[in-house]
Backbone as JSON Lines, residues from 0, in Angstrom:
{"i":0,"aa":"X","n":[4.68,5.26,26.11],"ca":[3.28,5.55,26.4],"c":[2.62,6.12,25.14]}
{"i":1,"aa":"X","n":[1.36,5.64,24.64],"ca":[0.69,6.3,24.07],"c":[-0.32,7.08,24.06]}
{"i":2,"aa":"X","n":[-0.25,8.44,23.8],"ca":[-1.08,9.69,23.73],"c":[-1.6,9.99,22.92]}
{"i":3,"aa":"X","n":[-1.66,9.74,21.47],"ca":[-2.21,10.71,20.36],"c":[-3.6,10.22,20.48]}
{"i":4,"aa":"X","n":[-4.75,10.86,20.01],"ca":[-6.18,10.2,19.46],"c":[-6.34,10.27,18.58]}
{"i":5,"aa":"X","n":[-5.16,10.47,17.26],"ca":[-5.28,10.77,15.52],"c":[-4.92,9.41,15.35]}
{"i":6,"aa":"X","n":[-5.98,8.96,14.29],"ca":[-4.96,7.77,14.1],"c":[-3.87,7.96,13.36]}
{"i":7,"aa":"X","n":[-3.42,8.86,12.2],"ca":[-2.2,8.66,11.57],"c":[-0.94,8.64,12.83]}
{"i":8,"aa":"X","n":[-1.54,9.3,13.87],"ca":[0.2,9.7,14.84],"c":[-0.21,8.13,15.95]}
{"i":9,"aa":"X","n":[-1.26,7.9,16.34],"ca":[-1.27,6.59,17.05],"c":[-0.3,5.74,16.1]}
{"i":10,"aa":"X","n":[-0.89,5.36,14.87],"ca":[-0.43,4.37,14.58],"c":[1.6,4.87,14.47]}
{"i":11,"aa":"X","n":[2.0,5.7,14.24],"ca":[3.57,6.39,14.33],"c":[3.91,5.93,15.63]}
{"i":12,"aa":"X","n":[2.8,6.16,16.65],"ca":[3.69,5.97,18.27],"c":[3.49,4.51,18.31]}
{"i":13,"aa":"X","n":[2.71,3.87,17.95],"ca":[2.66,2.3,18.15],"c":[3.69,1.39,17.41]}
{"i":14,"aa":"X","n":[4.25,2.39,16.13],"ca":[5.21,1.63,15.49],"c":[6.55,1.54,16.07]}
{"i":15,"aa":"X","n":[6.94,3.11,16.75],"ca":[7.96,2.95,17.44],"c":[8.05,2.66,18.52]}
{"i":16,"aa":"X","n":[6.72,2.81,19.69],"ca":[6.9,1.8,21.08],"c":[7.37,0.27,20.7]}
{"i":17,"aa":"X","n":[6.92,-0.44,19.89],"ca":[7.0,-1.79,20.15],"c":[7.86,-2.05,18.97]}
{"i":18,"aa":"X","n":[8.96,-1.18,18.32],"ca":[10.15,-1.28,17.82],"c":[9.99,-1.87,16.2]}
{"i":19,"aa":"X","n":[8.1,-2.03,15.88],"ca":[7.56,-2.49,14.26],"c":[8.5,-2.22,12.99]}
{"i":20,"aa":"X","n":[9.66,-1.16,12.87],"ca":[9.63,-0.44,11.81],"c":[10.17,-1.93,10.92]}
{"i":21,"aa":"X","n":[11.19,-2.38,11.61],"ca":[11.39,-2.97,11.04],"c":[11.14,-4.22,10.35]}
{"i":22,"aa":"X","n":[9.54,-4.57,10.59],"ca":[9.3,-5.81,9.78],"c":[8.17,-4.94,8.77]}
{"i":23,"aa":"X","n":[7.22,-5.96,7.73],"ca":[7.05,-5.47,6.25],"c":[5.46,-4.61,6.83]}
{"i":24,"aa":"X","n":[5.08,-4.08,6.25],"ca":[4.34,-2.82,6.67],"c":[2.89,-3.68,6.03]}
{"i":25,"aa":"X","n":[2.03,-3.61,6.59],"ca":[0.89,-4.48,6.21],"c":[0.93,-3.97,4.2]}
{"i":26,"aa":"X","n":[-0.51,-4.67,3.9],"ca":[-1.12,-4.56,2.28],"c":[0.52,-4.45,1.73]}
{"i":27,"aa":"X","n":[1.27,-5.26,2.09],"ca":[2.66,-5.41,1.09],"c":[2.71,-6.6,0.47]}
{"i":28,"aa":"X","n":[2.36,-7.63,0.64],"ca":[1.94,-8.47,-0.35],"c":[0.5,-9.38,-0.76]}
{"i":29,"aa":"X","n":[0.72,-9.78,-2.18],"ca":[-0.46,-10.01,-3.01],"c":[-2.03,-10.4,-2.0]}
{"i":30,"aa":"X","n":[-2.94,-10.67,-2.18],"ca":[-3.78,-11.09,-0.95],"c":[-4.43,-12.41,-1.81]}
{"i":31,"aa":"X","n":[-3.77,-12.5,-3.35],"ca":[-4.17,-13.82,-3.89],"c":[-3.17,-14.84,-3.56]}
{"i":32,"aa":"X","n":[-1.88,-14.83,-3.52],"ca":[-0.92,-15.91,-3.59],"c":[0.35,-15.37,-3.04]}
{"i":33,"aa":"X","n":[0.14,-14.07,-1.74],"ca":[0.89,-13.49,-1.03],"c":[2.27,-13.41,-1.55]}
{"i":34,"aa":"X","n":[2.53,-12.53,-2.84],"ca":[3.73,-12.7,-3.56],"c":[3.83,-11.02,-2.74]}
{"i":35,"aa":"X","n":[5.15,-11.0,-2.82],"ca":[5.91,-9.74,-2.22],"c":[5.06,-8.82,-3.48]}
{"i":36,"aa":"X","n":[4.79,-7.46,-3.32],"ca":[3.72,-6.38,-4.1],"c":[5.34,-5.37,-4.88]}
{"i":37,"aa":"X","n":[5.11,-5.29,-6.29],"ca":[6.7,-4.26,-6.35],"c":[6.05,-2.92,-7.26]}
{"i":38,"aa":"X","n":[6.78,-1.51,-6.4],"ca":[6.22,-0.66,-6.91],"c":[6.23,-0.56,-8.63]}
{"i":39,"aa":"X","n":[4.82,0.33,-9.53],"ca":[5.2,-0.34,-10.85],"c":[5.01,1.25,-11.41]}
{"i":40,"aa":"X","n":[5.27,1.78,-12.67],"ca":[5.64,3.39,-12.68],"c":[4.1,3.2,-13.44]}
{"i":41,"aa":"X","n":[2.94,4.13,-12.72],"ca":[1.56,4.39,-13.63],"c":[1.48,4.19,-14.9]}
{"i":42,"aa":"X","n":[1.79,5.2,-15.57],"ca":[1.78,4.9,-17.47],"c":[2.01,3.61,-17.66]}
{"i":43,"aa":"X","n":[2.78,2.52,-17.54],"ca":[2.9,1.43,-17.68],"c":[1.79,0.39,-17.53]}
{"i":44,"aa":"X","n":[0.41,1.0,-17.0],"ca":[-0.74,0.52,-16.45],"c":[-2.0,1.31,-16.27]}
{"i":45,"aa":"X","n":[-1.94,2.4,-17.2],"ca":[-2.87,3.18,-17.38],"c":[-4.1,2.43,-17.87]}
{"i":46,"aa":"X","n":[-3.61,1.77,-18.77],"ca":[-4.65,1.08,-19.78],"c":[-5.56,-0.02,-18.53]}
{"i":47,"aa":"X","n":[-4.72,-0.24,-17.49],"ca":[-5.23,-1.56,-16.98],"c":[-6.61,-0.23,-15.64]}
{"i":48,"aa":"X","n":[-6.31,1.06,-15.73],"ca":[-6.84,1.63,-14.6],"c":[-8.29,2.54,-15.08]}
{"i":49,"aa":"X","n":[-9.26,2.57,-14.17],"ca":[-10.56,3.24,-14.52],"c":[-9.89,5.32,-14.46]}
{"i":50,"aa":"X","n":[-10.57,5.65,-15.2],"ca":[-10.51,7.3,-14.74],"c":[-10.21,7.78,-13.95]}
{"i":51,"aa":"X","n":[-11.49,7.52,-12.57],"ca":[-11.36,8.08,-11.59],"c":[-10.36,7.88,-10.79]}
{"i":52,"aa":"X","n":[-9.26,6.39,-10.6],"ca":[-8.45,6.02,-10.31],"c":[-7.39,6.87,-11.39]}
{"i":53,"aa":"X","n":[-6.91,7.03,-12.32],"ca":[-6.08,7.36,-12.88],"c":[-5.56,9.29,-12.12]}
{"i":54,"aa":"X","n":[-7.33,9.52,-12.57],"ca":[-6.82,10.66,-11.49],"c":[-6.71,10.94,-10.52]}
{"i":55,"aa":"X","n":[-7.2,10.3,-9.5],"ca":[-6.94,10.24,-7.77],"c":[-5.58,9.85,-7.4]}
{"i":56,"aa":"X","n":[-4.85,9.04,-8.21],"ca":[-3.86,8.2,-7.58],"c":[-2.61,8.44,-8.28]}
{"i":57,"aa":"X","n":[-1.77,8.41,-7.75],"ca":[-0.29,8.06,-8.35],"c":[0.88,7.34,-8.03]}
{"i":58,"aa":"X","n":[0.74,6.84,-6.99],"ca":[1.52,5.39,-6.44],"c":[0.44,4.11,-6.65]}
{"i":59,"aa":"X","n":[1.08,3.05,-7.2],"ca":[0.7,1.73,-7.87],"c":[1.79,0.48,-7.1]}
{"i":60,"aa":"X","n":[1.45,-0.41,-6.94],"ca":[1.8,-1.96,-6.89],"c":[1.36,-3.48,-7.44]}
{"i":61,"aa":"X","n":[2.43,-3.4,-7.62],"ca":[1.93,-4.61,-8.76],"c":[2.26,-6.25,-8.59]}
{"i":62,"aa":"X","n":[1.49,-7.31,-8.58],"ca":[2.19,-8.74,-8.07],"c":[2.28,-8.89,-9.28]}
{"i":63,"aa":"X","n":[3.69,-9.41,-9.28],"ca":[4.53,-10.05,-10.68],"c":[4.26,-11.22,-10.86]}
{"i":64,"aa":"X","n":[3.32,-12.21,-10.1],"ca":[2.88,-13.67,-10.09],"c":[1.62,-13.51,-10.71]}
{"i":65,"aa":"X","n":[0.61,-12.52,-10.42],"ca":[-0.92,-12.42,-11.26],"c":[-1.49,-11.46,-11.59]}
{"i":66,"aa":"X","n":[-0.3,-10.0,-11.56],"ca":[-0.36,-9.29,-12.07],"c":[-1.58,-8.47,-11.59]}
{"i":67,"aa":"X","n":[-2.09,-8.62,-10.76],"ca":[-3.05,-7.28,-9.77],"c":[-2.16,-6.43,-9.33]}
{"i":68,"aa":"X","n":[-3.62,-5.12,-9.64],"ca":[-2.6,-4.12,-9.18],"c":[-3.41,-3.59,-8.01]}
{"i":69,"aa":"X","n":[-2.53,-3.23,-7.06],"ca":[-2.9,-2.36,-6.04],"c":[-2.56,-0.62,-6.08]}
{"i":70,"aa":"X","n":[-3.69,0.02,-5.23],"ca":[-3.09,1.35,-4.33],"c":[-3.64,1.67,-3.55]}
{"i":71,"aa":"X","n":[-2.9,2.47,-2.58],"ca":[-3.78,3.28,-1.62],"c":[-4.93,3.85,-1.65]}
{"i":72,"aa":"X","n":[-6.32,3.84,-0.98],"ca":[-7.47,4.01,-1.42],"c":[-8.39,3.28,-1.56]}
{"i":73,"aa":"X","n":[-9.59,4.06,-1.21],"ca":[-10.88,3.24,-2.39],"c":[-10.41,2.25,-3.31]}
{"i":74,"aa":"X","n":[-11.85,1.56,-3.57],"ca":[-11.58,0.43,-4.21],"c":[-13.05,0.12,-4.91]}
């Protein structure tokens, strides 16, 4: 049964009612040529990121097919 009205804990009880964990967690791959997304270490892509992103963020993903990068967040 689901109870919460947060979404961070809805979406927690919806993952484990209907047993989700185990397939790939959405925005996991590319949305140009749906290549699997692989985490990539920041500094390595500083140059490719605006300011305000550099400082808001610190988890990155990267498609190794066209080389966009993703993260959590604004856009």
């Amino acid at each position: 049964m689901i109870t919460s009205h947060k979404t961070q804990e809805l979406l927690h009880e919806l993952i484990k009612a209907f047993a989700l964990k185990k397939y790939r967690l959405p925005c996991s791959r590319c949305i140009v040529g749906n290549t699997p997304l692989q985490s990539t270490d920041k500094q390595s892509i500083l140059h490719r990121l605006r300011p305000k992103v550099i400082a808001c963020f610190s988890h990155f993903e990267i498609c190794k097919q066209c080389e966009r990068i993703y993260w959590h967040g604004d856009h």
